[in-house]
N, CA and C atoms as a LAMMPS dump frame, in Angstrom:
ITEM: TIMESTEP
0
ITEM: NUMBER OF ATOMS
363
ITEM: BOX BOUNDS ff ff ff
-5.0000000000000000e+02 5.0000000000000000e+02
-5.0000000000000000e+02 5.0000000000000000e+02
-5.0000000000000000e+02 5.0000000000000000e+02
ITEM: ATOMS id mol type element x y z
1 1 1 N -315.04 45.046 -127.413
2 1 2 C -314.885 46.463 -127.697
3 1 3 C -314.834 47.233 -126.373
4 2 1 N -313.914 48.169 -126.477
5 2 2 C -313.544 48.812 -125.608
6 2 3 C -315.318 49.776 -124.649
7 3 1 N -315.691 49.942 -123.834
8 3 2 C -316.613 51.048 -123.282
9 3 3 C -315.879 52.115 -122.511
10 4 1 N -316.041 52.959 -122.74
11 4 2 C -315.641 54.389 -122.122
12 4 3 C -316.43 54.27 -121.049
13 5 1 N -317.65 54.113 -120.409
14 5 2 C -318.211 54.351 -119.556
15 5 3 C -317.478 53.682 -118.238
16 6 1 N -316.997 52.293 -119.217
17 6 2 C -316.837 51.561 -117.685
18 6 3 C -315.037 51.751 -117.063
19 7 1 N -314.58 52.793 -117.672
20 7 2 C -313.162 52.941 -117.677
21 7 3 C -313.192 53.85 -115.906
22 8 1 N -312.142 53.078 -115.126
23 8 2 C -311.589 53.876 -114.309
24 8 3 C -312.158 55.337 -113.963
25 9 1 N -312.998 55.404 -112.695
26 9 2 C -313.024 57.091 -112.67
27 9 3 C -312.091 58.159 -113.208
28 10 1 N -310.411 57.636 -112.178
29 10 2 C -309.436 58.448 -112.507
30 10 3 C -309.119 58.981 -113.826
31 11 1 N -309.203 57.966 -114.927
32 11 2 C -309.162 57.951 -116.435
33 11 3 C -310.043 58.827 -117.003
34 12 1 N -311.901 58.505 -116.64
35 12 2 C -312.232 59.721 -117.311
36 12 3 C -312.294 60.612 -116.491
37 13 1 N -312.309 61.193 -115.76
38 13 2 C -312.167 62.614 -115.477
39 13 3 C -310.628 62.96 -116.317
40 14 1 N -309.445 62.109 -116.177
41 14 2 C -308.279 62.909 -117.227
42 14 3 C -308.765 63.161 -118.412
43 15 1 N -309.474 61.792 -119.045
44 15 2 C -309.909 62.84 -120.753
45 15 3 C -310.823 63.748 -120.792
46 16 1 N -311.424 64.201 -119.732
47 16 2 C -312.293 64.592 -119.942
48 16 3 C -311.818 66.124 -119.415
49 17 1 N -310.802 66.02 -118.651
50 17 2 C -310.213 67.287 -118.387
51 17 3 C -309.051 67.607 -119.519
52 18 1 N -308.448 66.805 -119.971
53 18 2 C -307.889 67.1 -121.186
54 18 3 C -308.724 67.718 -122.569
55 19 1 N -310.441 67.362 -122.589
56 19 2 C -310.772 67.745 -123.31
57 19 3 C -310.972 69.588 -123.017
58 20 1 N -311.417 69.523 -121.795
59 20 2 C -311.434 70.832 -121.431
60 20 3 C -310.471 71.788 -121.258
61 21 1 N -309.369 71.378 -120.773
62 21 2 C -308.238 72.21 -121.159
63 21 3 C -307.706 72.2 -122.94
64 22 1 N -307.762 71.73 -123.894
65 22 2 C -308.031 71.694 -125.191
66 22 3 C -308.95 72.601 -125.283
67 23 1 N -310.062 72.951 -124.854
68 23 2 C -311.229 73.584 -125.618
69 23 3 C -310.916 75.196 -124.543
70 24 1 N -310.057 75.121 -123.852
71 24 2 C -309.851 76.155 -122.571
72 24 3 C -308.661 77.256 -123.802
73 25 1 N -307.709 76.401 -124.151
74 25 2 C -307.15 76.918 -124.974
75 25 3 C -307.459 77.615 -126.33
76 26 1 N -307.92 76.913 -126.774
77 26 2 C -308.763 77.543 -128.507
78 26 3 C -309.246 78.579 -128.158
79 27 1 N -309.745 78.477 -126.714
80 27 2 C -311.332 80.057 -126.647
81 27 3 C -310.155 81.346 -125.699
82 28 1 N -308.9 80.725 -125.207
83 28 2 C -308.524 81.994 -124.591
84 28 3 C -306.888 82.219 -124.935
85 29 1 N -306.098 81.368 -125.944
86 29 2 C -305.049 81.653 -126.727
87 29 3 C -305.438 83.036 -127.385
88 30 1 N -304.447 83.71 -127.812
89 30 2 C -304.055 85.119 -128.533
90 30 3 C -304.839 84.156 -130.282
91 31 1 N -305.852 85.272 -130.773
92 31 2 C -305.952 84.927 -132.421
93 31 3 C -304.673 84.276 -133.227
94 32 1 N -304.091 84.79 -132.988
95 32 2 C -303.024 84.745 -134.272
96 32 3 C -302.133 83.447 -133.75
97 33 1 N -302.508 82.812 -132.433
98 33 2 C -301.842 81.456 -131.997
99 33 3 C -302.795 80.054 -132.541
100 34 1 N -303.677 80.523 -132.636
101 34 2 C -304.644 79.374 -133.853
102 34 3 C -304.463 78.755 -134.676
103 35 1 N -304.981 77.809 -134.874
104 35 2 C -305.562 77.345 -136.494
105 35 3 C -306.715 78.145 -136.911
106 36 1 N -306.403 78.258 -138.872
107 36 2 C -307.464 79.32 -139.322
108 36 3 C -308.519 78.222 -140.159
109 37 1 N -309.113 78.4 -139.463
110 37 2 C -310.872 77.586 -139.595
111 37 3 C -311.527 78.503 -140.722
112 38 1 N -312.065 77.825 -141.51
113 38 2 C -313.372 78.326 -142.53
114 38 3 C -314.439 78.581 -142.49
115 39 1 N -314.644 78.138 -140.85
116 39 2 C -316.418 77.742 -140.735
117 39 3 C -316.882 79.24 -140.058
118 40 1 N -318.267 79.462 -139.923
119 40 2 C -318.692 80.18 -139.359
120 40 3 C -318.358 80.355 -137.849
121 41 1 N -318.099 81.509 -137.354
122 41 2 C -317.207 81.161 -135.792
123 41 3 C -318.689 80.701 -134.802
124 42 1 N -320.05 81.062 -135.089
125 42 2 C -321.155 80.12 -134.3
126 42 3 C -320.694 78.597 -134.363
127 43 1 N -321.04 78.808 -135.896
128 43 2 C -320.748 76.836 -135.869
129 43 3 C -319.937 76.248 -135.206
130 44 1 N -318.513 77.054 -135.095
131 44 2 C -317.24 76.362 -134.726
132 44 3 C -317.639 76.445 -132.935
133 45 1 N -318.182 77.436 -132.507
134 45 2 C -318.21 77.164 -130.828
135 45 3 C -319.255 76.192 -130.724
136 46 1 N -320.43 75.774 -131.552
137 46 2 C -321.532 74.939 -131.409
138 46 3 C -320.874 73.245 -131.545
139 47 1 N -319.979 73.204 -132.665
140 47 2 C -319.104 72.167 -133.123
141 47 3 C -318.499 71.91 -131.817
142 48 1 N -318.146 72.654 -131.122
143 48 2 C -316.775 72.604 -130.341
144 48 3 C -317.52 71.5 -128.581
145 49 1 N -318.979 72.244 -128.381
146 49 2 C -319.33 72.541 -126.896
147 49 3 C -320.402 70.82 -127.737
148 50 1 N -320.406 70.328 -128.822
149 50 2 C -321.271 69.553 -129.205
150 50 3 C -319.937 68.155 -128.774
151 51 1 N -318.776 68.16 -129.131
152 51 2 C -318.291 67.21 -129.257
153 51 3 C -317.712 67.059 -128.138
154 52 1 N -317.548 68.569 -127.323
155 52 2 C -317.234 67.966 -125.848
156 52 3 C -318.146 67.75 -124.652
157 53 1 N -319.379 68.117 -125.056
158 53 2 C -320.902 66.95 -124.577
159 53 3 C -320.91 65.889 -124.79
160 54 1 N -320.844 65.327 -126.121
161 54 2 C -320.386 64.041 -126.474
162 54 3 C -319.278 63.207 -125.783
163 55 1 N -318.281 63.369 -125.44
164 55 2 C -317.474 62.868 -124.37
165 55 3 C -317.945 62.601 -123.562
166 56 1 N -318.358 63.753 -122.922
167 56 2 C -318.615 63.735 -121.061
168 56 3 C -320.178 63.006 -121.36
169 57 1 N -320.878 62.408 -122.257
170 57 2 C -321.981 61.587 -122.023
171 57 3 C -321.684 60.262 -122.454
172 58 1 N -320.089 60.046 -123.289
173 58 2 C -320.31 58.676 -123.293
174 58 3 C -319.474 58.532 -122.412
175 59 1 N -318.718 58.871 -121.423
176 59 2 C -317.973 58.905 -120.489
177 59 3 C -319.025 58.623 -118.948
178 60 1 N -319.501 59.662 -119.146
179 60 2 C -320.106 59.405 -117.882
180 60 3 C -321.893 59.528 -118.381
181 61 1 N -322.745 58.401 -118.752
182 61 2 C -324.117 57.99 -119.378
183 61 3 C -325.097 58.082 -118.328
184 62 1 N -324.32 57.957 -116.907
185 62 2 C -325.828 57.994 -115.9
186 62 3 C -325.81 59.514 -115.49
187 63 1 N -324.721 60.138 -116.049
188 63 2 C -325.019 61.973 -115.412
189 63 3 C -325.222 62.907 -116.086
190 64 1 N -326.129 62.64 -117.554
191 64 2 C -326.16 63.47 -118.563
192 64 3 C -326.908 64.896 -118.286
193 65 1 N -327.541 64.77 -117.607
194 65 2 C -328.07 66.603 -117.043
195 65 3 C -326.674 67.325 -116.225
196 66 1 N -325.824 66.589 -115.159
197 66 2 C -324.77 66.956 -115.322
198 66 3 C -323.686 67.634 -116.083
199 67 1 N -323.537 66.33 -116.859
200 67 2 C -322.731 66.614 -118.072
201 67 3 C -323.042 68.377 -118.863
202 68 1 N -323.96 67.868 -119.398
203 68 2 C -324.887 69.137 -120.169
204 68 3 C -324.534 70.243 -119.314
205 69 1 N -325.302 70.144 -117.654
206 69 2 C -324.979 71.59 -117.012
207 69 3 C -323.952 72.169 -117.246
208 70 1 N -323.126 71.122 -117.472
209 70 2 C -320.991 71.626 -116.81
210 70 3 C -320.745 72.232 -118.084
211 71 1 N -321.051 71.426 -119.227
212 71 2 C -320.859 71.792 -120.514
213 71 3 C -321.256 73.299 -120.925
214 72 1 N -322.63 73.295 -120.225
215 72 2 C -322.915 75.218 -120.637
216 72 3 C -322.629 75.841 -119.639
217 73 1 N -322.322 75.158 -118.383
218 73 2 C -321.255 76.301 -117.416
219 73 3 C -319.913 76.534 -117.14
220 74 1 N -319.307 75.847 -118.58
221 74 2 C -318.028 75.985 -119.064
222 74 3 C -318.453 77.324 -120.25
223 75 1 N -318.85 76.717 -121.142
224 75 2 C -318.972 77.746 -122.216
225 75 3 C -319.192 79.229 -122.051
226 76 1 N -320.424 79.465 -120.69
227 76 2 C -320.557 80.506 -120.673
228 76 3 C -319.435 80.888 -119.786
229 77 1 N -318.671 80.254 -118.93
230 77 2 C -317.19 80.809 -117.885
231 77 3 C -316.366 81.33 -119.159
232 78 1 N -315.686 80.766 -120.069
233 78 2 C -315.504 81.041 -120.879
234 78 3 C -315.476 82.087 -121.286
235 79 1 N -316.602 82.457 -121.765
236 79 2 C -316.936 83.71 -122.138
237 79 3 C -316.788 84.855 -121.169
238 80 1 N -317.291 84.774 -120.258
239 80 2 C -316.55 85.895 -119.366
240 80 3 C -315.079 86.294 -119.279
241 81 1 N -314.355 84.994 -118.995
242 81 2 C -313.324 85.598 -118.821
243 81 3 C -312.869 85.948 -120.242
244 82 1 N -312.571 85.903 -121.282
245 82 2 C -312.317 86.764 -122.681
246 82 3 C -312.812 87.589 -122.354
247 83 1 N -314.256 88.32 -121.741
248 83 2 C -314.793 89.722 -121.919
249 83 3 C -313.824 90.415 -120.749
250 84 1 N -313.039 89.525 -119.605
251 84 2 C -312.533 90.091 -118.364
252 84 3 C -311.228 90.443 -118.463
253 85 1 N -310.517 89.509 -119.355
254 85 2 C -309.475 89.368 -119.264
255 85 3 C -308.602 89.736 -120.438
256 86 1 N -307.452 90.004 -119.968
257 86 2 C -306.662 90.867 -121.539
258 86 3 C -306.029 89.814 -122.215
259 87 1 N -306.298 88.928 -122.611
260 87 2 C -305.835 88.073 -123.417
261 87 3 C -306.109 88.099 -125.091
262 88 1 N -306.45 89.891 -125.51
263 88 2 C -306.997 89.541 -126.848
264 88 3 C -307.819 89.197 -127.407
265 89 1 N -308.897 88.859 -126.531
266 89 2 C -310.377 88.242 -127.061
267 89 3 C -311.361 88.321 -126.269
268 90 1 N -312.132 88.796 -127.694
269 90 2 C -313.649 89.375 -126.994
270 90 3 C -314.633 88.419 -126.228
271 91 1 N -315.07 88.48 -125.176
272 91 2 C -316.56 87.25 -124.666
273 91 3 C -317.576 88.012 -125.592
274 92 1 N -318.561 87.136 -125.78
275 92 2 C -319.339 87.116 -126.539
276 92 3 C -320.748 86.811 -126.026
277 93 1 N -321.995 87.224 -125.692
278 93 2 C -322.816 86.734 -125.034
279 93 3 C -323.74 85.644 -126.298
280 94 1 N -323.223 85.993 -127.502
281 94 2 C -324.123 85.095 -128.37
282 94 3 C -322.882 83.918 -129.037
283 95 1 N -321.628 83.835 -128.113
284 95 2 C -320.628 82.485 -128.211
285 95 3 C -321.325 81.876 -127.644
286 96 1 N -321.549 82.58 -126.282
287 96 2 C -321.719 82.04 -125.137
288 96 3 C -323.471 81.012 -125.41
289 97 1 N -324.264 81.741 -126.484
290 97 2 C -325.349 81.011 -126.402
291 97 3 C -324.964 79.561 -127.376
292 98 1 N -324.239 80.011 -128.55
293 98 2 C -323.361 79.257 -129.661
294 98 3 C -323.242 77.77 -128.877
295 99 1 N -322.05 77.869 -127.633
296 99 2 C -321.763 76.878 -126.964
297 99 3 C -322.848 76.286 -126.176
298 100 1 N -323.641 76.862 -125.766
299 100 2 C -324.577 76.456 -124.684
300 100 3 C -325.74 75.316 -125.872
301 101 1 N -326.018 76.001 -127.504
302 101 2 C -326.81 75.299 -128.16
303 101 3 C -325.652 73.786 -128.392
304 102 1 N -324.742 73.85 -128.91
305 102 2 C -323.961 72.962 -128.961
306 102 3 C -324.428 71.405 -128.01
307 103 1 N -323.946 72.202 -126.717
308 103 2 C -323.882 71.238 -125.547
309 103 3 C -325.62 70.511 -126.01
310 104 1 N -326.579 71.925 -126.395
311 104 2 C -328.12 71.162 -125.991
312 104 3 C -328.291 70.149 -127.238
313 105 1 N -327.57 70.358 -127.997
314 105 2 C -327.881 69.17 -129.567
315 105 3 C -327.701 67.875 -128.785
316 106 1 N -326.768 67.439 -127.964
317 106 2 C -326.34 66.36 -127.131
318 106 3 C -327.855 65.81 -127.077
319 107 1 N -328.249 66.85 -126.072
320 107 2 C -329.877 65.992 -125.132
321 107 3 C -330.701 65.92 -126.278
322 108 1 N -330.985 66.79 -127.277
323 108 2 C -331.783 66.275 -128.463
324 108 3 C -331.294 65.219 -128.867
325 109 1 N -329.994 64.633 -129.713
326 109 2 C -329.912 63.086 -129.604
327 109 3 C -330.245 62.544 -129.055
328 110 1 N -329.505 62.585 -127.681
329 110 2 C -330.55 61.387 -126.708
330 110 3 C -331.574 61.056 -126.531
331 111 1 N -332.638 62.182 -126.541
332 111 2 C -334.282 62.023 -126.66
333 111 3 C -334.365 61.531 -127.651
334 112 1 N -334.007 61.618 -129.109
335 112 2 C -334.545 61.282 -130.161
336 112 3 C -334.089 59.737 -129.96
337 113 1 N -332.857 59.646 -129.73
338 113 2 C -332.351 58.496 -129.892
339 113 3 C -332.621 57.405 -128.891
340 114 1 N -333.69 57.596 -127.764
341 114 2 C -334.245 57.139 -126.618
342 114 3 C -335.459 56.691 -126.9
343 115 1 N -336.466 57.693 -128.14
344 115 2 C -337.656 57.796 -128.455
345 115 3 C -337.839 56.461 -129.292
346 116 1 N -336.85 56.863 -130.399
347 116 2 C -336.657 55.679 -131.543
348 116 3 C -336.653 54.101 -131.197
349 117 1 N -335.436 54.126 -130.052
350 117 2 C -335.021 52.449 -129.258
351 117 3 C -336.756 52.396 -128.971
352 118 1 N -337.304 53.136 -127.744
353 118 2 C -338.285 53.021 -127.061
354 118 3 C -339.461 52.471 -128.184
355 119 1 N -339.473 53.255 -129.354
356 119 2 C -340.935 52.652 -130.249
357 119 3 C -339.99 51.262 -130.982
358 120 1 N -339.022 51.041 -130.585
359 120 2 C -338.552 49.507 -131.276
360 120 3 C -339.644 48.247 -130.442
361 121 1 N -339.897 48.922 -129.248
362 121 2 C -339.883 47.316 -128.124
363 121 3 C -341.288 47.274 -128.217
């Protein structure tokens, strides 16, 4: 089975910048250039900053405080520039927390899921 971790630097940093330019787009495209989602727009930035933590930790597993940092110092960049910039969309200081909880569900897995292995042995 394939590991993401052990893939080529060059490789992940591309998916992993592909994920970010993907998630660069959704938050600073014009509304009406979207897909129309059902979910609560928290959930959807929490959904969003959760699954692209998830990448960048199975991608890169020995830099997860990293990861995490970049992850909520994307989300909240993000958000500024929508509040800066005329592109149609508002920044949000409670997206901005939206994404930042997202990214932190990551490190709660891991603890939990660190805790659990750990009371196996």
């Amino acid at each position: 089975m394939l590991n993401p971790a052990r893939l080529p630097l060059p490789a992940k940093v591309l998916v992993l910048l592909v994920c970010l330019g993907v998630l660069a787009w959704l938050s600073l495209a014009p509304t009406e250039d979207l897909p129309t989602v059902s979910l609560w727009d928290k959930a959807e930035h929490a959904i969003a900053y959760t699954v692209l933590t998830i990448v960048g930790a199975v991608l890169f597993p020995d830099r997860i405080v990293r990861v995490v940092a970049g992850c909520v110092a994307f989300g909240v960049f993000i958000e500024i520039l929508q509040a800066t910039m005329d592109f149609g969309r508002d920044g949000d200081w409670r997206d901005a927390v939206a994404n930042s909880s997202g990214a932190l569900v990551v490190v709660l897995i891991i603890v939990v899921g660190r805790r659990l292995r750990w009371g196996r042995r």
